[in-house]
C-alpha positions as CSV (number, residue, x, y, z in Angstrom):
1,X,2.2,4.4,-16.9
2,X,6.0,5.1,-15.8
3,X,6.0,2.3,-13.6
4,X,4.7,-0.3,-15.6
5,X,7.7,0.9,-17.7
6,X,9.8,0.0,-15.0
7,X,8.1,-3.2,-13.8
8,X,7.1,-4.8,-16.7
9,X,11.0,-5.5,-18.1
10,X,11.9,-6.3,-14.4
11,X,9.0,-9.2,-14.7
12,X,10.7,-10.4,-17.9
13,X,14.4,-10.2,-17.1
14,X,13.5,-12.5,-13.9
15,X,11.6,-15.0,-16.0
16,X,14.4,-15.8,-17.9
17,X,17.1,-16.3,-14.8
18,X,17.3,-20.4,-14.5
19,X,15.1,-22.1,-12.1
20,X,13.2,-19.0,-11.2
21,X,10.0,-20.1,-13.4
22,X,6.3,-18.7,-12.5
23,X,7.1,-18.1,-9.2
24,X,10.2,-15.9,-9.5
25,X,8.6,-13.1,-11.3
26,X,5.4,-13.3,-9.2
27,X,8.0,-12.8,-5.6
28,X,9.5,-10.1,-7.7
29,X,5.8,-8.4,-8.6
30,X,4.8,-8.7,-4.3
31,X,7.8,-7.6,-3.3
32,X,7.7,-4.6,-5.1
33,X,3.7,-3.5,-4.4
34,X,5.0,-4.5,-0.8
35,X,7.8,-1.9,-0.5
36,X,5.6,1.1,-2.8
37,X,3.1,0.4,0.4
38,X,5.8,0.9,2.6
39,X,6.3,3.8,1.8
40,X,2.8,5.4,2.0
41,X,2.6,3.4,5.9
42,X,6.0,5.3,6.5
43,X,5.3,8.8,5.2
44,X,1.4,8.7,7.2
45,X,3.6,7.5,10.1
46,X,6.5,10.4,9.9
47,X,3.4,12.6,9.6
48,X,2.3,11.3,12.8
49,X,-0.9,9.8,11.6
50,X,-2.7,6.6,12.4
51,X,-3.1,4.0,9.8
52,X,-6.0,1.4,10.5
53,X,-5.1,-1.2,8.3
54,X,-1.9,-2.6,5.9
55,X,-3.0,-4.9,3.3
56,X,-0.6,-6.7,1.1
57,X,-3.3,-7.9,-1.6
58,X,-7.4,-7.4,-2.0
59,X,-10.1,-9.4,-0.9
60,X,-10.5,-11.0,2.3
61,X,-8.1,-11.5,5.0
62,X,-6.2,-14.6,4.8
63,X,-3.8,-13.9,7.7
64,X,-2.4,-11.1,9.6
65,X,-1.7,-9.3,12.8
66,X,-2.1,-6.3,15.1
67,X,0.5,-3.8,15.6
68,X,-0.1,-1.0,17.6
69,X,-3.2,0.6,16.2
70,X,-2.4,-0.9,12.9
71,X,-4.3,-3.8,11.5
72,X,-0.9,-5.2,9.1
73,X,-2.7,-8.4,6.7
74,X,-2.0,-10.5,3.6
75,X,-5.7,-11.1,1.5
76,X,-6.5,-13.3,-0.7
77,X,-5.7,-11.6,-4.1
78,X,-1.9,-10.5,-3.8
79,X,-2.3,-8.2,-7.1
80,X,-1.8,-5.1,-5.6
81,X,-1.7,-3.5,-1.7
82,X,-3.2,-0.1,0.6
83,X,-2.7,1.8,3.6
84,X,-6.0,3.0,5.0
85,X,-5.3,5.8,6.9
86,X,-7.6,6.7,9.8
87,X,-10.4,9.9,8.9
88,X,-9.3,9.4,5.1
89,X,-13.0,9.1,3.8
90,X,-14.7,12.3,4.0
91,X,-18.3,10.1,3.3
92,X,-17.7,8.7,7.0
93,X,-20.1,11.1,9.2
94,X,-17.2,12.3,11.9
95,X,-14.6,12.6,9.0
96,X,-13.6,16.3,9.5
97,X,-13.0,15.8,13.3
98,X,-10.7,12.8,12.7
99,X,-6.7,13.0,12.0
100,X,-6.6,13.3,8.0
101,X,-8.8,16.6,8.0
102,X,-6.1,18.0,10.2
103,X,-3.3,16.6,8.2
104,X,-1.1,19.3,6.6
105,X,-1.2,20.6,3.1
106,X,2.5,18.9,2.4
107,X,1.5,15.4,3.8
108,X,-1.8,15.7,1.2
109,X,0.0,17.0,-1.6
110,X,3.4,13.7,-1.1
111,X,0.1,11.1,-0.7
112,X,-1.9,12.3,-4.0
113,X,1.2,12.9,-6.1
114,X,2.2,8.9,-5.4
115,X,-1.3,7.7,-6.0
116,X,-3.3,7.4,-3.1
117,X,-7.2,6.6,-4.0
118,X,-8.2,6.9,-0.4
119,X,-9.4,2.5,0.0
């Protein structure tokens, strides 16, 4: 709820700058679920874990590419973002002898308190 309190008057103050029209707020709205993603990708990578996929949007992949173990893509419904992080799901069968089992009590506790739902 905090952040929409943050967001939301950020959304309006841009729609009312000249020329900036639909489009400005919506730049304004990706550019900030990109950089709150950002931060997850860097914290699971300071933590030294691997992160399958970057997603910039839901849905589908539209486009995208391959770094390192990463799988970094834009989908087709820009409305939000996640970072999956490799062993995340505790339903997958091998999930307690993958990386985010073994992941210190620290890293869990800065990825639940900024809202991880574990996509």
């Amino acid at each position: 709820m905090k952040r929409l309190l943050y967001t939301a008057p950020a959304l309006l103050l841009v729609s009312f700058i000249p020329g900036a029209g639909f489009w400005g707020p919506v730049v304004l709205l990706v550019g900030l679920i990109f950089f709150h993603e950002l931060g997850h990708f860097l914290v699971a990578k300071w933590m030294g874990l691997p992160v399958e996929v970057f997603s910039l949007g839901f849905g589908p992949r539209v486009a995208g590419f391959a770094w390192k173990e990463t799988d970094v893509r834009l989908s087709l419904l820009p409305l939000g973002g996640y970072v999956r992080l490799a062993g995340y799901n505790p339903e997958e069968p091998d999930a307690e002898d993958r990386e985010y089992g073994a992941c210190t009590i620290r890293f869990a506790m800065l990825d639940r308190r900024h809202g991880a739902e574990g996509q």
